[in-house]
C-alpha positions in Angstrom: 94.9 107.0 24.3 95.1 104.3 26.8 92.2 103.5 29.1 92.9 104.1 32.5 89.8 103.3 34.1 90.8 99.6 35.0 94.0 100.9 36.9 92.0 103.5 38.5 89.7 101.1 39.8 91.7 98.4 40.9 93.6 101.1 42.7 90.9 102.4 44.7 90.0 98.7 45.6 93.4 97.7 46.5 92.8 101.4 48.8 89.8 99.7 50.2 91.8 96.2 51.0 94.5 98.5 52.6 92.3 99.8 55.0 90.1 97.6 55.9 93.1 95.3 57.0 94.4 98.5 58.7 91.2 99.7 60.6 88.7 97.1 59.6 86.6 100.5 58.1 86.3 101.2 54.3 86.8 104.2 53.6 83.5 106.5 52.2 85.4 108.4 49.7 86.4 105.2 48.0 82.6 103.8 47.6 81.9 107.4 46.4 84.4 107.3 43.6 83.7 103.8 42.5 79.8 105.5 41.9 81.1 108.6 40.6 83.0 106.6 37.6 80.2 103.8 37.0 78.4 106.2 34.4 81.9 106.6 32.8 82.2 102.5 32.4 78.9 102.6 30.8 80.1 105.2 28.7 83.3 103.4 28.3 81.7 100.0 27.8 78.5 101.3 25.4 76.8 99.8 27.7 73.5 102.0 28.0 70.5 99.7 26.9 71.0 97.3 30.1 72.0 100.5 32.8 68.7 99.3 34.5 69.7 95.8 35.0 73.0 97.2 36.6 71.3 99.4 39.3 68.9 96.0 39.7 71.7 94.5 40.5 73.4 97.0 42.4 70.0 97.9 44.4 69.2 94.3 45.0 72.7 93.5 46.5 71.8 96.3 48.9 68.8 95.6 49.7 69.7 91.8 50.1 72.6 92.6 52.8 71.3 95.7 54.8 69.3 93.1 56.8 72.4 91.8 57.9 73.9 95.1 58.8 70.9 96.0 60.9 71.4 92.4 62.8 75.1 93.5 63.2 76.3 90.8 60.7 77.8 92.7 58.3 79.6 96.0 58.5 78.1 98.6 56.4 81.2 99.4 54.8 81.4 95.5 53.4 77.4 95.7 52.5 78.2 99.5 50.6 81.6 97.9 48.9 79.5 94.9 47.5 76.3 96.8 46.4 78.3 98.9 44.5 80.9 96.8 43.1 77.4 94.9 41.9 76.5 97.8 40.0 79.1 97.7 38.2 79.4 93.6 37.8 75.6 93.8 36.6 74.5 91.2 35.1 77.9 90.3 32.9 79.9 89.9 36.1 77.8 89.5 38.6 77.1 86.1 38.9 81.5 85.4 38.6 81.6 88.7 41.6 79.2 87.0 43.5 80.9 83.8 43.3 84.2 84.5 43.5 83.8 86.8 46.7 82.5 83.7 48.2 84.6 81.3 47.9 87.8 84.0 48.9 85.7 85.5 52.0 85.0 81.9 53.1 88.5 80.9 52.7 89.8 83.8 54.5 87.1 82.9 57.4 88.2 80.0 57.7 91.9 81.2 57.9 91.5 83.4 60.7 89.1 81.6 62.7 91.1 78.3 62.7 93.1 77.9 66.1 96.4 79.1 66.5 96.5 81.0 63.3 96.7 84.4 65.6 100.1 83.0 67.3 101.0 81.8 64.1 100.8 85.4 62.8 102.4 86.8 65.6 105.4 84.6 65.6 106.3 85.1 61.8 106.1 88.5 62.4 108.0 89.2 64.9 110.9 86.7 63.5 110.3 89.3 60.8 110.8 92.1 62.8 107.7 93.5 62.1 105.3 92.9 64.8 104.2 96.6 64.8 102.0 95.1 61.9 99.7 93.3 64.5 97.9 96.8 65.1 96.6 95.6 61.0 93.9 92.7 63.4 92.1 94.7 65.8 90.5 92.0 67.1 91.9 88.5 67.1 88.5 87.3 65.7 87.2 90.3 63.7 87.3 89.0 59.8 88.0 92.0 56.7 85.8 91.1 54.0 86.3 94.1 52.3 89.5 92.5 51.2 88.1 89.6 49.4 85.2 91.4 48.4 87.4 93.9 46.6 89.7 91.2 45.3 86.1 89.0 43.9 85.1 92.7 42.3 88.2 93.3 40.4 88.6 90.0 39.4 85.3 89.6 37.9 85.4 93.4 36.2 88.9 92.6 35.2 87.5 89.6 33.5 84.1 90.4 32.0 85.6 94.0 30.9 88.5 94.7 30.6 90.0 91.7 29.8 
């Protein structure tokens, strides 16, 4: 029987990605099913002895980045996404989740502040005929970690477990 938990979860993050580029929100129901299925990974992945180190991890994500959702640093979607995508890392992946949602959300930061990368958007899609797509950036500014956040998680899941 094949597994289909990997496609299930990179499904629901690549939901997550969707809309946060769409609305800049993630989407409740999405964090909610990424906790409903951790306790089948660690079923999946025999995985029972170090369940505390995972909600450690998970916990201590959350606890690290709710600070900056109270200063209005973070949204609490992106601080949700990663606490729980930490849980499921634990101490495997965590480190390579960590890591690798870094270097992607600093890359895309540095994307979309850099000037003129708004026109630039702009004009490619309109040559493309698609400039209905701007209602995807809210705000010129406004930055969707949730995408590489998401795209770090199943990376580093991918690669620790499933791989």
């Amino acid at each position: 029987m094949p597994n289909i938990l990997p496609v299930t979860v990179l499904a629901i993050l690549a939901t997550v990605s969707f809309y946060d580029l769409k609305d800049r929100r993630i989407p409740n129901l999405c964090l909610l099913a990424l906790l409903v299925l951790f306790p089948v990974f660690i079923w999946q992945t025999a995985n029972w002895e170090n369940i505390g180190l995972h909600l450690l991890w998970g916990g201590g994500a959350f606890a690290a980045l709710f600070p900056f959702f109270v200063l209005g640093g973070m949204g609490g979607g992106d601080v949700k996404l990663i606490a729980v995508l930490a849980l499921w890392a634990g101490p495997k992946a965590g480190a390579d989740f960590l890591l690798i949602t870094a270097l992607l959300g600093g890359g895309l930061s540095l994307i979309v502040l850099m000037p003129g990368v708004q026109n630039l958007v702009e004009r490619v899609l309109a040559q493309g005929g698609m400039i209905h797509l701007m209602r995807c950036y809210p705000t010129p500014r406004s930055i969707p970690y949730g995408v590489p956040v998401a795209m770090g998680g199943g990376l580093a899941l991918y690669q620790a477990w499933w791989q």
